[in-house]
C-alpha positions as a Markdown table, in Angstrom:
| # | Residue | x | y | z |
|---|---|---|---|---|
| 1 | Unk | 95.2 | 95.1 | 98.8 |
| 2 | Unk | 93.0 | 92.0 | 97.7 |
| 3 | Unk | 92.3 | 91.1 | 94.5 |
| 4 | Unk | 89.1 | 88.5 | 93.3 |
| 5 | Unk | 88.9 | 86.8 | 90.3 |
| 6 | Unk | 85.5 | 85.8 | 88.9 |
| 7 | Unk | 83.8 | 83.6 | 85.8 |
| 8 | Unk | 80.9 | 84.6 | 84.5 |
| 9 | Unk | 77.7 | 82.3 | 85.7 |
| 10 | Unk | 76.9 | 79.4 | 83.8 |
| 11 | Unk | 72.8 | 80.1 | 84.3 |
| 12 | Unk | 72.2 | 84.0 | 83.0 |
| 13 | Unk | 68.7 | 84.0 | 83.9 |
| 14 | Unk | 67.6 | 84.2 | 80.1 |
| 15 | Unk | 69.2 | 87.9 | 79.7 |
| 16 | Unk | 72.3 | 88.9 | 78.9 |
| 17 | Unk | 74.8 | 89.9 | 82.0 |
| 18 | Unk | 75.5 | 93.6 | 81.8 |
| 19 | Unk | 77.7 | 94.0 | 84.4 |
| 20 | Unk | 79.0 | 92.6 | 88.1 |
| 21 | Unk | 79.1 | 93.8 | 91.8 |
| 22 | Unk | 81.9 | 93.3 | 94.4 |
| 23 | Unk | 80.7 | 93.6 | 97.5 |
| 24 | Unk | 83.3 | 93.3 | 100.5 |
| 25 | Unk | 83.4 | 93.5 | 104.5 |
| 26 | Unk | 84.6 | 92.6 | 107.3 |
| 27 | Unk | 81.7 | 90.7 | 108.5 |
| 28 | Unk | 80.8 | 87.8 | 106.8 |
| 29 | Unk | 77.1 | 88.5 | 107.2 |
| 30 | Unk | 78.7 | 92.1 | 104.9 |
| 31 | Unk | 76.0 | 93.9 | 107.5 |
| 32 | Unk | 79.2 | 95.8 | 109.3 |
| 33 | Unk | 78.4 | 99.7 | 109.9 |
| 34 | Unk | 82.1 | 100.1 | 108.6 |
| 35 | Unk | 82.5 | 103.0 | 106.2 |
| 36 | Unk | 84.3 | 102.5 | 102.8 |
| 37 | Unk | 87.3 | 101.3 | 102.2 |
| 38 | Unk | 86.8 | 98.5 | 105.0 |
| 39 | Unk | 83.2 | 98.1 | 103.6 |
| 40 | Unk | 81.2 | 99.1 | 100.3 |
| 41 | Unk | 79.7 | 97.9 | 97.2 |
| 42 | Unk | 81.5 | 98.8 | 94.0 |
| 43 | Unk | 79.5 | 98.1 | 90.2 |
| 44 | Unk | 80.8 | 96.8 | 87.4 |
| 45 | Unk | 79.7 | 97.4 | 83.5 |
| 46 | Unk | 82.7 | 96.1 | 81.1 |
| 47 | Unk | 81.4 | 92.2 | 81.3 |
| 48 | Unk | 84.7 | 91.1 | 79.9 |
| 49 | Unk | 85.9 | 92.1 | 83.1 |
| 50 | Unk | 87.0 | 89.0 | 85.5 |
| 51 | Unk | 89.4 | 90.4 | 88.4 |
| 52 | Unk | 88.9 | 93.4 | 90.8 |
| 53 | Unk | 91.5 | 94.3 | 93.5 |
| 54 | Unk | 90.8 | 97.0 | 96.7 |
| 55 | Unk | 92.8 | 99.0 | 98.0 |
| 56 | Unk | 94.0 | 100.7 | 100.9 |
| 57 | Unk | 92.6 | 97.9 | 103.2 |
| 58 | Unk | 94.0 | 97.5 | 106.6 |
| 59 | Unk | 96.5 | 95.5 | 107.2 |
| 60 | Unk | 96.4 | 92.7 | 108.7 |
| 61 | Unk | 92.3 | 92.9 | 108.9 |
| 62 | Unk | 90.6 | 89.9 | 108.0 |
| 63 | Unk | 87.5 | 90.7 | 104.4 |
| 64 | Unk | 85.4 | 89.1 | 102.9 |
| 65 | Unk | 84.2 | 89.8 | 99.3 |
| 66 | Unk | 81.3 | 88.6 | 97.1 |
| 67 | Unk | 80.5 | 88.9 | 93.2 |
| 68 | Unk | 77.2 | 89.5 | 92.0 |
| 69 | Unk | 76.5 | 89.1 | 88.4 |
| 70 | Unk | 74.2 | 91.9 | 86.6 |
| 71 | Unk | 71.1 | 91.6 | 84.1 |
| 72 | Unk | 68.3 | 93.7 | 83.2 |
| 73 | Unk | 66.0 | 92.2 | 86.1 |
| 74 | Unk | 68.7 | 92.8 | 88.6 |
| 75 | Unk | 71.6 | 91.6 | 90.5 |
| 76 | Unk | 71.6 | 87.9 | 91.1 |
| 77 | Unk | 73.0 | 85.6 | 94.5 |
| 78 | Unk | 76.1 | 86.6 | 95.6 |
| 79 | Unk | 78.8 | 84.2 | 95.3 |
| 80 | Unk | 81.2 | 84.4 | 98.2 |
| 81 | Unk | 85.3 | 84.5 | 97.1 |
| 82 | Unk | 87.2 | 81.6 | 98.3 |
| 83 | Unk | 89.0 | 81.1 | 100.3 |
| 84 | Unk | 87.8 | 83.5 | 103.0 |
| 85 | Unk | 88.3 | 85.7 | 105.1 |
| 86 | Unk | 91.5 | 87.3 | 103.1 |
| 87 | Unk | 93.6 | 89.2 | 104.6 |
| 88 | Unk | 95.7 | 92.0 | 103.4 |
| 89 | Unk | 99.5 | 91.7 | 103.6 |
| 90 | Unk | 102.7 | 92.6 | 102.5 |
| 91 | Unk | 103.1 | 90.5 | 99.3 |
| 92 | Unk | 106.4 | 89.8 | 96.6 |
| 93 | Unk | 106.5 | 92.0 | 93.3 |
| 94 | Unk | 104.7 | 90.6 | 90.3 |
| 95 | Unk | 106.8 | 89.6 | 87.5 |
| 96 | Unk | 108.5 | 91.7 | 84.6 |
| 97 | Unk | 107.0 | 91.5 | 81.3 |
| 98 | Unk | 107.7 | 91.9 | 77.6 |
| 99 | Unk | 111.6 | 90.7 | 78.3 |
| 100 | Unk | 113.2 | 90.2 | 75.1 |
| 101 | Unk | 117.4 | 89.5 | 74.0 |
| 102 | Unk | 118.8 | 90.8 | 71.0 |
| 103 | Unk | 121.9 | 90.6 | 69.3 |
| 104 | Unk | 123.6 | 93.9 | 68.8 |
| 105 | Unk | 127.3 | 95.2 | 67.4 |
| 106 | Unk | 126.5 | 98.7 | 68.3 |
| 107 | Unk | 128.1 | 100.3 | 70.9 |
| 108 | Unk | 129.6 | 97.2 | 71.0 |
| 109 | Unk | 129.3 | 93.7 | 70.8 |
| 110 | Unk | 126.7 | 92.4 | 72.9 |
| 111 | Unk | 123.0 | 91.4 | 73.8 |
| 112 | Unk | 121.0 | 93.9 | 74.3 |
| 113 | Unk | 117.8 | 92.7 | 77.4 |
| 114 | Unk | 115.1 | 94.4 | 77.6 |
| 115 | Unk | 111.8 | 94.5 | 79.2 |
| 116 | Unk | 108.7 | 96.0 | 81.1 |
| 117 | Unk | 107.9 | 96.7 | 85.0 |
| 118 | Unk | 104.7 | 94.4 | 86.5 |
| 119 | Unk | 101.6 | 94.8 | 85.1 |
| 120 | Unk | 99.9 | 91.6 | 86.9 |
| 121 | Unk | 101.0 | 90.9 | 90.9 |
| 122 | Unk | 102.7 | 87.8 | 92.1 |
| 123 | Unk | 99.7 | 86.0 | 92.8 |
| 124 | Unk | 98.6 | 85.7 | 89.4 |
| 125 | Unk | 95.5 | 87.6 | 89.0 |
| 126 | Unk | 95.4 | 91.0 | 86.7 |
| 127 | Unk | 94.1 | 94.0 | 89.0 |
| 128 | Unk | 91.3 | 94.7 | 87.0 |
| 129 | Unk | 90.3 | 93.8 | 83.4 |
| 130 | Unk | 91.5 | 90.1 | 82.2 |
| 131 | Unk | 94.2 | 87.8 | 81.7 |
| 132 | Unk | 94.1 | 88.9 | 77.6 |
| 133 | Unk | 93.0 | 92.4 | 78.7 |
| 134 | Unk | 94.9 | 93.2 | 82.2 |
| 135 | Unk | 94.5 | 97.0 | 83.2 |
| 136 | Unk | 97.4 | 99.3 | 85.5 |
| 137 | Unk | 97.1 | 98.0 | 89.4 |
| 138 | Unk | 96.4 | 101.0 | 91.6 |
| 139 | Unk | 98.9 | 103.4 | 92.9 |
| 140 | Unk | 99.0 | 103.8 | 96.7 |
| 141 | Unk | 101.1 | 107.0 | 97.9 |
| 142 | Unk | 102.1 | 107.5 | 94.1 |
| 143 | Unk | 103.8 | 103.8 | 93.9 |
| 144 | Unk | 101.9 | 101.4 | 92.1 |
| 145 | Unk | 100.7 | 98.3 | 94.2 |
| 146 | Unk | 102.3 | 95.3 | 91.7 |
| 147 | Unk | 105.6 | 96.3 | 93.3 |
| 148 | Unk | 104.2 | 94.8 | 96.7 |
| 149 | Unk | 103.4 | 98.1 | 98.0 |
| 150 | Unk | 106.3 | 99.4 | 98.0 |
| 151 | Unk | 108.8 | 101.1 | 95.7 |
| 152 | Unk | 111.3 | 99.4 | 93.0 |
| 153 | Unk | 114.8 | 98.8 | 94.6 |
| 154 | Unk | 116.4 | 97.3 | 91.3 |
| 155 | Unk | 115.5 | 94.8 | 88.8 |
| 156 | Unk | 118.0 | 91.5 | 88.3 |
| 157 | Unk | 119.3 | 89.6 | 85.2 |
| 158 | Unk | 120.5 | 86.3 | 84.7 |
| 159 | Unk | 121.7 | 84.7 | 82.1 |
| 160 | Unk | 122.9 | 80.7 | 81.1 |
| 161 | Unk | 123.7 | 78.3 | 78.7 |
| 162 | Unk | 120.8 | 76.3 | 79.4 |
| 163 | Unk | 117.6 | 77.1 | 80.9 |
| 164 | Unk | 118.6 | 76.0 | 84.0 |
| 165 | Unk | 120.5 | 78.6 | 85.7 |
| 166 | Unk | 123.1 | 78.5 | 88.4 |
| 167 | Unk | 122.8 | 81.9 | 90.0 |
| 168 | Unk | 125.6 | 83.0 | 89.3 |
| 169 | Unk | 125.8 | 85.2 | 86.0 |
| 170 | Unk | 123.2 | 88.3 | 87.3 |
| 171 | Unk | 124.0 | 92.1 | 86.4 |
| 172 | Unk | 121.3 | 94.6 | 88.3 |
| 173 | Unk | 119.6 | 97.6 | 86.7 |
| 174 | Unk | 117.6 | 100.6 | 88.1 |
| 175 | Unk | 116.1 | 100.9 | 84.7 |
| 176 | Unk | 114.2 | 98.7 | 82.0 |
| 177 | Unk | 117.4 | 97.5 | 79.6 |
| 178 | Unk | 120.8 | 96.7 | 80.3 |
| 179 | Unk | 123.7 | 95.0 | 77.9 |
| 180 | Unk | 125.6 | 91.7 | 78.4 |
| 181 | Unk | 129.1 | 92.6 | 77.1 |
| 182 | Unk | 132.0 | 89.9 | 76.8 |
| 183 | Unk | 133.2 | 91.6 | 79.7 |
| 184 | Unk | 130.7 | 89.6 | 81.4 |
| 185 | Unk | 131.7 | 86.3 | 80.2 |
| 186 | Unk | 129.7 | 86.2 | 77.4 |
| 187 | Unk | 131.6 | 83.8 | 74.4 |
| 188 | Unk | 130.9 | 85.2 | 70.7 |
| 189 | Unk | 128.7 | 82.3 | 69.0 |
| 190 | Unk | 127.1 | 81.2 | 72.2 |
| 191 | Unk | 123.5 | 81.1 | 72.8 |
| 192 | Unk | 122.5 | 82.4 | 76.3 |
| 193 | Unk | 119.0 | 82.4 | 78.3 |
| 194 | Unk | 118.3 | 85.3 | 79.9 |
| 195 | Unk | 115.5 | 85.5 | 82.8 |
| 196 | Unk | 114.5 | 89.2 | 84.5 |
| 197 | Unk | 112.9 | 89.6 | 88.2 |
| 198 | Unk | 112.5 | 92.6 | 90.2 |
| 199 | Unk | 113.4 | 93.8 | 94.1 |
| 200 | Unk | 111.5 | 95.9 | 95.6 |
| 201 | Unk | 112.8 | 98.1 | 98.6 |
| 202 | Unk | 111.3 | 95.4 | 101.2 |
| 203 | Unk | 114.0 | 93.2 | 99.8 |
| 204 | Unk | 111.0 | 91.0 | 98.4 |
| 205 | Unk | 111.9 | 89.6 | 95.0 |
| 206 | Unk | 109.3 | 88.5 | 92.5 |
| 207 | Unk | 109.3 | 85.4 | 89.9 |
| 208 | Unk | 111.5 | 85.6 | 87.3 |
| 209 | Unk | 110.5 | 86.1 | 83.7 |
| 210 | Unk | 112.1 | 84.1 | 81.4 |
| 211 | Unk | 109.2 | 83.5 | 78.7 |
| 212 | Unk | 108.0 | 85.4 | 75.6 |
| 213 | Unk | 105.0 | 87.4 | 75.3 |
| 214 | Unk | 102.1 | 84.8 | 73.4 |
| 215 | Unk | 99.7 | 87.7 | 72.5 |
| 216 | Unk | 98.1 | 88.8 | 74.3 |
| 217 | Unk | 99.4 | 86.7 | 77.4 |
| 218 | Unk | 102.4 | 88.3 | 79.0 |
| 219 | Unk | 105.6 | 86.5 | 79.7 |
| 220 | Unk | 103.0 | 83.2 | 80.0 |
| 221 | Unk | 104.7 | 80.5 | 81.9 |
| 222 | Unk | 102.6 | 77.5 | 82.0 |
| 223 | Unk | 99.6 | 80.0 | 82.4 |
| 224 | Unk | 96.2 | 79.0 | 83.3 |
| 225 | Unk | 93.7 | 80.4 | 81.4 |
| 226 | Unk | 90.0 | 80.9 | 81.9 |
| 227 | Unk | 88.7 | 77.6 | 79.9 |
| 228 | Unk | 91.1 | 75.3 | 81.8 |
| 229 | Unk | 93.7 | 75.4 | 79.0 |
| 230 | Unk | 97.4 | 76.4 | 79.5 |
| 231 | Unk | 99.8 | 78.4 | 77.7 |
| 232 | Unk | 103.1 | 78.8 | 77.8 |
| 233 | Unk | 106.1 | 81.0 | 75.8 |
| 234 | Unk | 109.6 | 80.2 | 74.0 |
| 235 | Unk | 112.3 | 80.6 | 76.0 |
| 236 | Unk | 113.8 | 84.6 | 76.0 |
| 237 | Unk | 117.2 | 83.9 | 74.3 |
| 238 | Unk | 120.0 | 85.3 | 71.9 |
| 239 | Unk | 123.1 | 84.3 | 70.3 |
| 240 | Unk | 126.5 | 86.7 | 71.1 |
| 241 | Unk | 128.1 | 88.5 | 68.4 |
């Protein structure tokens, strides 16, 4: 898959912009006599809308991709994605999100890590919709591409006094939660950093997540957003019982 990002033009042609086209190929002139999905033309109408990722590519292939912006006269000039051509390949898993590490005395003493599967991919850019507003990235063969393509092997946990972290301390899960016991080494008292990542079943592993959700940004660690600024959440931590 590819996915471009876009920012709405700073000239709007006195009308408001209704919408975008992406336009991709594998000719730069776009003038191939490829059929879809190596070639087509695909509108836009949610203008908050600033990513758009294709699908089921060839691998390998060298595209390139354009954004037109919308108004009521028309699309405008098409401004060429950069750096081009792209070229689809097998990619790491994007990051967990939503991790959070709570103290619990029920079944036992313990924290209690939680969290949700990908929702953006590695490279940083939502799938479709916005960094505030991401939208699902699309399933290939029933597995959704933020994996990398590929299905989940197992997601990894770490945890540390510090938010450095030796790689040591790590329990695996096949699901979305997991506890950290005292028969993990966990001290009563002690406040611990916890940090998720995921494996996927190309034995690529994705960033870790080790930040708080800043709504609506997920897990946003030293994030750029779309007016230059950056963002960036607390650390994920929890005291033992």
């Amino acid at each position: 898959m590819l996915t471009v990002a876009w920012q709405p033009p700073t000239d709007n042609g006195g009308d408001p912009i209704s919408g975008y086209i992406v336009e991709w190929d594998t000719l730069a002139s776009y003038n191939s006599l490829n059929l879809p999905p190596d070639k087509n033309k695909v509108p836009i109408s949610d203008v908050t809308q600033r990513s758009y990722t294709i699908s089921l590519l060839t691998q390998f292939s060298a595209y390139y991709v354009r954004v037109f912006a919308v108004n009521s006269l028309g699309a405008g000039v098409g401004q060429d994605a950069s750096p081009l051509p792209g070229v689809p390949d097998l990619v790491r898993p994007g990051k967990p999100v939503t991790v959070t590490a709570t103290a619990v005395t029920t079944p036992a003493s313990g924290i209690y890590v939680q969290w949700q599967a990908p929702y953006i991919p590695d490279h940083g850019l939502p799938c479709f919709g916005s960094l505030s507003a991401p939208l699902p990235c699309p399933n290939i063969l029933g597995v959704s591409s933020v994996f990398g393509g590929v299905p989940l092997n197992n997601y990894v946990v770490e945890w540390s006094l510090s938010a450095v972290f030796p790689g040591t301390n790590t329990k695996t899960s096949q699901g979305n939660n997991l506890y950290l016991l005292p028969a993990d080494g966990l001290v009563t008292g002690t406040t611990y950093y916890v940090r998720v990542q995921v494996v996927n079943q190309n034995s690529l592993v994705s960033a870790f997540c080790q930040r708080i959700n800043v709504s609506p940004y997920l897990c946003p660690d030293n994030l750029l957003l779309y007016d230059g600024s950056y963002t960036t959440g607390a650390y994920v931590t929890a005291v033992m019982p």
